[in-house]
C-alpha positions in Angstrom: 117.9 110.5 93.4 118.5 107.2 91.3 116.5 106.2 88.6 115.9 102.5 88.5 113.4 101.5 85.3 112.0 104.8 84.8 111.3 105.3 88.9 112.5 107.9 91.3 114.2 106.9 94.8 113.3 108.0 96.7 109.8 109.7 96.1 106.4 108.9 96.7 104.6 105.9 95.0 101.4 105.0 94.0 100.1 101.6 94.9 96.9 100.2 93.9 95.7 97.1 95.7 92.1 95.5 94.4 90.7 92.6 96.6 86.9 91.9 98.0 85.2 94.0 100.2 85.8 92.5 103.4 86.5 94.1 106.6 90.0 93.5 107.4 91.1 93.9 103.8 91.8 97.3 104.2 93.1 97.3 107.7 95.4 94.1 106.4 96.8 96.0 103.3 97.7 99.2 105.6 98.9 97.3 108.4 101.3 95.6 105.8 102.6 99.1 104.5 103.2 100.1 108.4 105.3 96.5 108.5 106.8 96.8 105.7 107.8 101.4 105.5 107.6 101.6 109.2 105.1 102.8 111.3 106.3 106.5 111.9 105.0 107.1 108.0 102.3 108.7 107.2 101.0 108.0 104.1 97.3 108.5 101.5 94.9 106.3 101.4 92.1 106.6 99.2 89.1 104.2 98.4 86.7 103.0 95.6 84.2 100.5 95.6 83.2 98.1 92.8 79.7 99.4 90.9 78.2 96.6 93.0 80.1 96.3 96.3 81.3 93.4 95.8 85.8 94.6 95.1 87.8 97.3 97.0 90.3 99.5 95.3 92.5 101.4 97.7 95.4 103.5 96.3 98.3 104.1 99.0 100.9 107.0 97.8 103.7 105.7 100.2 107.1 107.4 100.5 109.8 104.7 99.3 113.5 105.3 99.5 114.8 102.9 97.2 113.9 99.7 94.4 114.3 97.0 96.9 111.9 98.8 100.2 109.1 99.2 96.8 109.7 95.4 96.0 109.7 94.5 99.3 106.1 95.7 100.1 104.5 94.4 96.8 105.9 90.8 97.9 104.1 91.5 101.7 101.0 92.5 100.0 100.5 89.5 97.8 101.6 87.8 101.1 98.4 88.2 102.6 96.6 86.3 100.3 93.9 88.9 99.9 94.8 90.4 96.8 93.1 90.3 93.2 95.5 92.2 91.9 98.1 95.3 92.4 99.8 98.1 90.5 
């Protein structure tokens, strides 16, 4: 396992991507990880909507093996142009 800025590789991840509700948002961000991690992975998703509908939080916990796959798919997320923000 290396240790690159306090992260394990390879191990699962976290990754929180906010944007508006809309409907391909989240089939966009997940269709992005399967591009990106490949499309044998299986992965958690979990979702949360703003207190007024308006934003849509989904936190993937994705298996990444190394720095570069993890920076990889933050670069294809913001990609899309969708994103508010991501963590």
């Amino acid at each position: 396992m290396t240790d690159t800025e306090g992260l394990q590789f390879p191990d699962h991840h976290p990754i929180k991507a906010v944007g508006r509700n809309e409907p391909h948002f989240k089939k966009t961000i997940i269709q992005c990880v399967h591009d990106e991690l490949g499309h044998d992975i299986e992965f958690e998703v979990t979702e949360k909507l703003s207190r007024d509908g308006s934003f849509l939080s989904l936190t993937l916990t994705v298996w990444v093996d190394s720095r570069e796959s993890l920076d990889r798919l933050y670069q294809r997320l913001h990609a899309t142009g969708l994103l508010l923000f991501a963590l």
